[in-house]
C-alpha positions in Angstrom: 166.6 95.7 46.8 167.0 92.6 49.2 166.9 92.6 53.1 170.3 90.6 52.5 173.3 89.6 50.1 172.1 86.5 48.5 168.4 86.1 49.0 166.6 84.9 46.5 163.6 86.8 47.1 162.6 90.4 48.0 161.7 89.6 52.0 160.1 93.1 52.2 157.9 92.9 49.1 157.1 89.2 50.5 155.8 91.1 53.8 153.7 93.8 52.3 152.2 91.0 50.3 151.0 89.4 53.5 149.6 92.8 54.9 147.7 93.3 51.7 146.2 89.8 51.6 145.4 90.2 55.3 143.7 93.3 55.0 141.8 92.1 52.5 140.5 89.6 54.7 139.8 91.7 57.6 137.7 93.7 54.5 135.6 90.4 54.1 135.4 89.7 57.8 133.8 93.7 58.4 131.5 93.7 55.6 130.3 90.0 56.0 128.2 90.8 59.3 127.2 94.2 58.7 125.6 93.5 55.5 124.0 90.0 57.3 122.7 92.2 60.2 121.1 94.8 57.6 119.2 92.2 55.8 118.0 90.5 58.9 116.9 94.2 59.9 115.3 94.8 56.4 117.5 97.3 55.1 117.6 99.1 59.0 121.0 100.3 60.2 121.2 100.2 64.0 124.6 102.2 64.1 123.2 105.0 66.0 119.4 103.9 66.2 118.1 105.6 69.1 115.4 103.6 71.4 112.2 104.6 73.1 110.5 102.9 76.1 106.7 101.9 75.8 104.3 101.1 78.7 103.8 97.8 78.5 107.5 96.2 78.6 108.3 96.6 75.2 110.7 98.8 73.2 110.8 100.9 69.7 114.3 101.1 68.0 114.3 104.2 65.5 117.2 103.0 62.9 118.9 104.8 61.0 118.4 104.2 56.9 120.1 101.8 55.0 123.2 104.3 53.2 124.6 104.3 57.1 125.9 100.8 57.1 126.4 100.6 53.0 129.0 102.9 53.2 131.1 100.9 55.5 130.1 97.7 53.4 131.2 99.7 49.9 134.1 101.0 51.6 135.0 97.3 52.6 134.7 95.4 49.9 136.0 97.8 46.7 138.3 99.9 48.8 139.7 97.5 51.1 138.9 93.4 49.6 139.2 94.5 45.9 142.5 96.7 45.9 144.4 94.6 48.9 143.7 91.5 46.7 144.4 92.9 43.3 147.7 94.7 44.9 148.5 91.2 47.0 148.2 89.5 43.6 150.2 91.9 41.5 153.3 91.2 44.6 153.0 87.8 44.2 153.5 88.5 40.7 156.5 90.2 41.0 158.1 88.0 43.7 158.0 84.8 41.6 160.1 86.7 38.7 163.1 86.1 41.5 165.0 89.1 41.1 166.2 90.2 44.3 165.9 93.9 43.1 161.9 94.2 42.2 161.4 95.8 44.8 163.1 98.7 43.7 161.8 98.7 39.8 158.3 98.8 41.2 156.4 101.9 41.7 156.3 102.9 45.0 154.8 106.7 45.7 151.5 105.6 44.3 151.3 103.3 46.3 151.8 105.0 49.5 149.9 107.9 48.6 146.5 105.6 48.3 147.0 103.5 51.1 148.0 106.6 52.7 144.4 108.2 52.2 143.0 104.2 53.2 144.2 104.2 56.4 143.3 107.7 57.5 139.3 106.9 55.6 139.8 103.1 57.9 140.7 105.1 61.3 137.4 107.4 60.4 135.3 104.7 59.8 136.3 102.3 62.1 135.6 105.1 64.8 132.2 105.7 63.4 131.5 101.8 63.9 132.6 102.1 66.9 130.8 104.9 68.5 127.4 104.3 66.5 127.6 100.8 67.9 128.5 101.9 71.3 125.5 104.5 71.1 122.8 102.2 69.9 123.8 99.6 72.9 123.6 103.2 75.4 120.5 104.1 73.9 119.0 100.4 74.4 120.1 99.7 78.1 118.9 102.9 79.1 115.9 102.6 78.2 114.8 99.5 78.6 114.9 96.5 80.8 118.1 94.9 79.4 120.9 94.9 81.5 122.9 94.6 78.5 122.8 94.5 75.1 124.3 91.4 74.2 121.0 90.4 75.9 118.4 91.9 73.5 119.8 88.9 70.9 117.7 86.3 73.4 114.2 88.3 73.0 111.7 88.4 70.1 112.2 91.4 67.6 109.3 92.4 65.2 108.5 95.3 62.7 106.1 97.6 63.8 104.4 98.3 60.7 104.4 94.8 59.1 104.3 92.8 62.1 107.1 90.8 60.6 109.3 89.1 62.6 113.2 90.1 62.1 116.2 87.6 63.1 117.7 89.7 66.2 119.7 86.6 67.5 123.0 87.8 66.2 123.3 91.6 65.6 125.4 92.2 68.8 127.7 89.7 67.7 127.9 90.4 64.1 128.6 94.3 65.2 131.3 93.7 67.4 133.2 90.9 64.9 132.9 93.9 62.3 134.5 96.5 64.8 137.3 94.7 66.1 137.9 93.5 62.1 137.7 97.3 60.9 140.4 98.3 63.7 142.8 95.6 62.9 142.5 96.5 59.6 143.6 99.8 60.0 146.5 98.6 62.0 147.6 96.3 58.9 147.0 99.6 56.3 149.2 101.8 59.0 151.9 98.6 59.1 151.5 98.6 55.1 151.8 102.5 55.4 155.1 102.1 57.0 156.4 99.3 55.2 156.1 101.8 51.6 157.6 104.7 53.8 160.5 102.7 54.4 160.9 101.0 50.4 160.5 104.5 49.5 163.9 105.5 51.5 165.4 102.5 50.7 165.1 102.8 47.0 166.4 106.9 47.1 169.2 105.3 49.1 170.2 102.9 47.0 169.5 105.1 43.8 172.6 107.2 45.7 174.8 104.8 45.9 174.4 103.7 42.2 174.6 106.9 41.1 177.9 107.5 43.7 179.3 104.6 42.0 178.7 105.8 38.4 180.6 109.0 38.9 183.8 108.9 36.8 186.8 109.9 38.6 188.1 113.5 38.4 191.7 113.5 36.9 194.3 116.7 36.8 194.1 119.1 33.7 197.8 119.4 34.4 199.6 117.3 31.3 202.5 115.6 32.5 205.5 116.4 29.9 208.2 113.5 29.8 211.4 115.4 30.7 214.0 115.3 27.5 217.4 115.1 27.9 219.4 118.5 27.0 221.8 117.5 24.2 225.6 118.2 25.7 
């Protein structure tokens, strides 16, 4: 059903096509750096990672293992990149048939029913990002020289059993792009949330008004009898 008499395209379905192709990317742009900051860590999530002072000016990070940050990268790119694109796609689909009323023939409570369950597992995990990120960077001011921990990307990192050096140059960046892209992506699934709510109502009330119009008017038992003239 169109915003408007006369358009030649569903402007709602057009607009949830947007959100899905822009959570898609926000999918990418989460995943991206916390999978490039795992590797560079070899297969070490810092979410969490607690931090002990040594003697001689120097640190040891205790990270967590490896399933920690695959989860958010799994959860990313099949839940998030692969259904907003494959949903995005199947829209676009459907808009360049030009029917103003697609948007009411599609299905709509499945729909809202995953993205539903999306946004509430997005909320969790972008909170768990979040606070894991926040404690690490706690855990590694407190206990060490740093005044911050944007600045542990300018000092040397190394394993301690391999002696192998690891690229720490860009972790505190990579973490925080993957934050604020998790957040905003749950901010598009509760605006895509929304937008279903509201086709949802929209299609029962115009399923009313059809059926309202179908209705075939109610006419008197009664027969009417043609008076007859009474022969003189």
């Amino acid at each position: 059903m169109p915003l408007g008499d006369g358009l030649p395209l569903d402007i709602h379905l057009c607009v949830q096509a947007i959100l899905y192709f822009s959570a898609s990317l926000c999918g990418i742009v989460t995943a991206v750096p916390i999978g490039v900051t795992l590797t560079d860590f070899n297969d070490n999530c810092l979410l969490y990672g607690d931090v002990t002072k040594n003697s001689n000016h120097t640190f040891t990070v205790k990270p967590n293992p490896p399933t920690t940050c695959r989860f958010f990268i799994y959860l990313n790119v099949f839940a998030i990149v692969f259904y907003s694109f494959a949903v995005g796609s199947y829209s676009v689909y459907a808009l360049c048939k030009k029917d103003p009323n697609i948007g009411a023939q599609m299905w709509v409570m499945p729909f809202t029913l995953v993205n539903s369950g999306i946004a509430i597992t997005l909320f969790i995990a972008s909170c768990i990002i979040s606070v894991g990120f926040l404690d690490f960077c706690s855990h590694l001011v407190d206990n060490t020289f740093l005044t911050s921990c944007k600045q542990a990307q300018t000092i040397p990192w190394h394993q301690v059993e391999t002696g192998k050096v690891i690229n720490g140059s860009r972790f505190h960046n990579f973490y925080a792009v993957a934050q604020t892209a998790s957040w905003i992506c749950f901010l598009v699934y509760g605006a895509q949330l929304g937008m279903c709510i509201l086709r949802l109502f929209r299609n029962r009330r115009a399923r009313s008004k059809d059926a309202a119009a179908y209705q075939e008017p109610k006419t008197d038992d009664k027969a009417i009898v043609p008076n007859e003239e009474v022969p003189s």
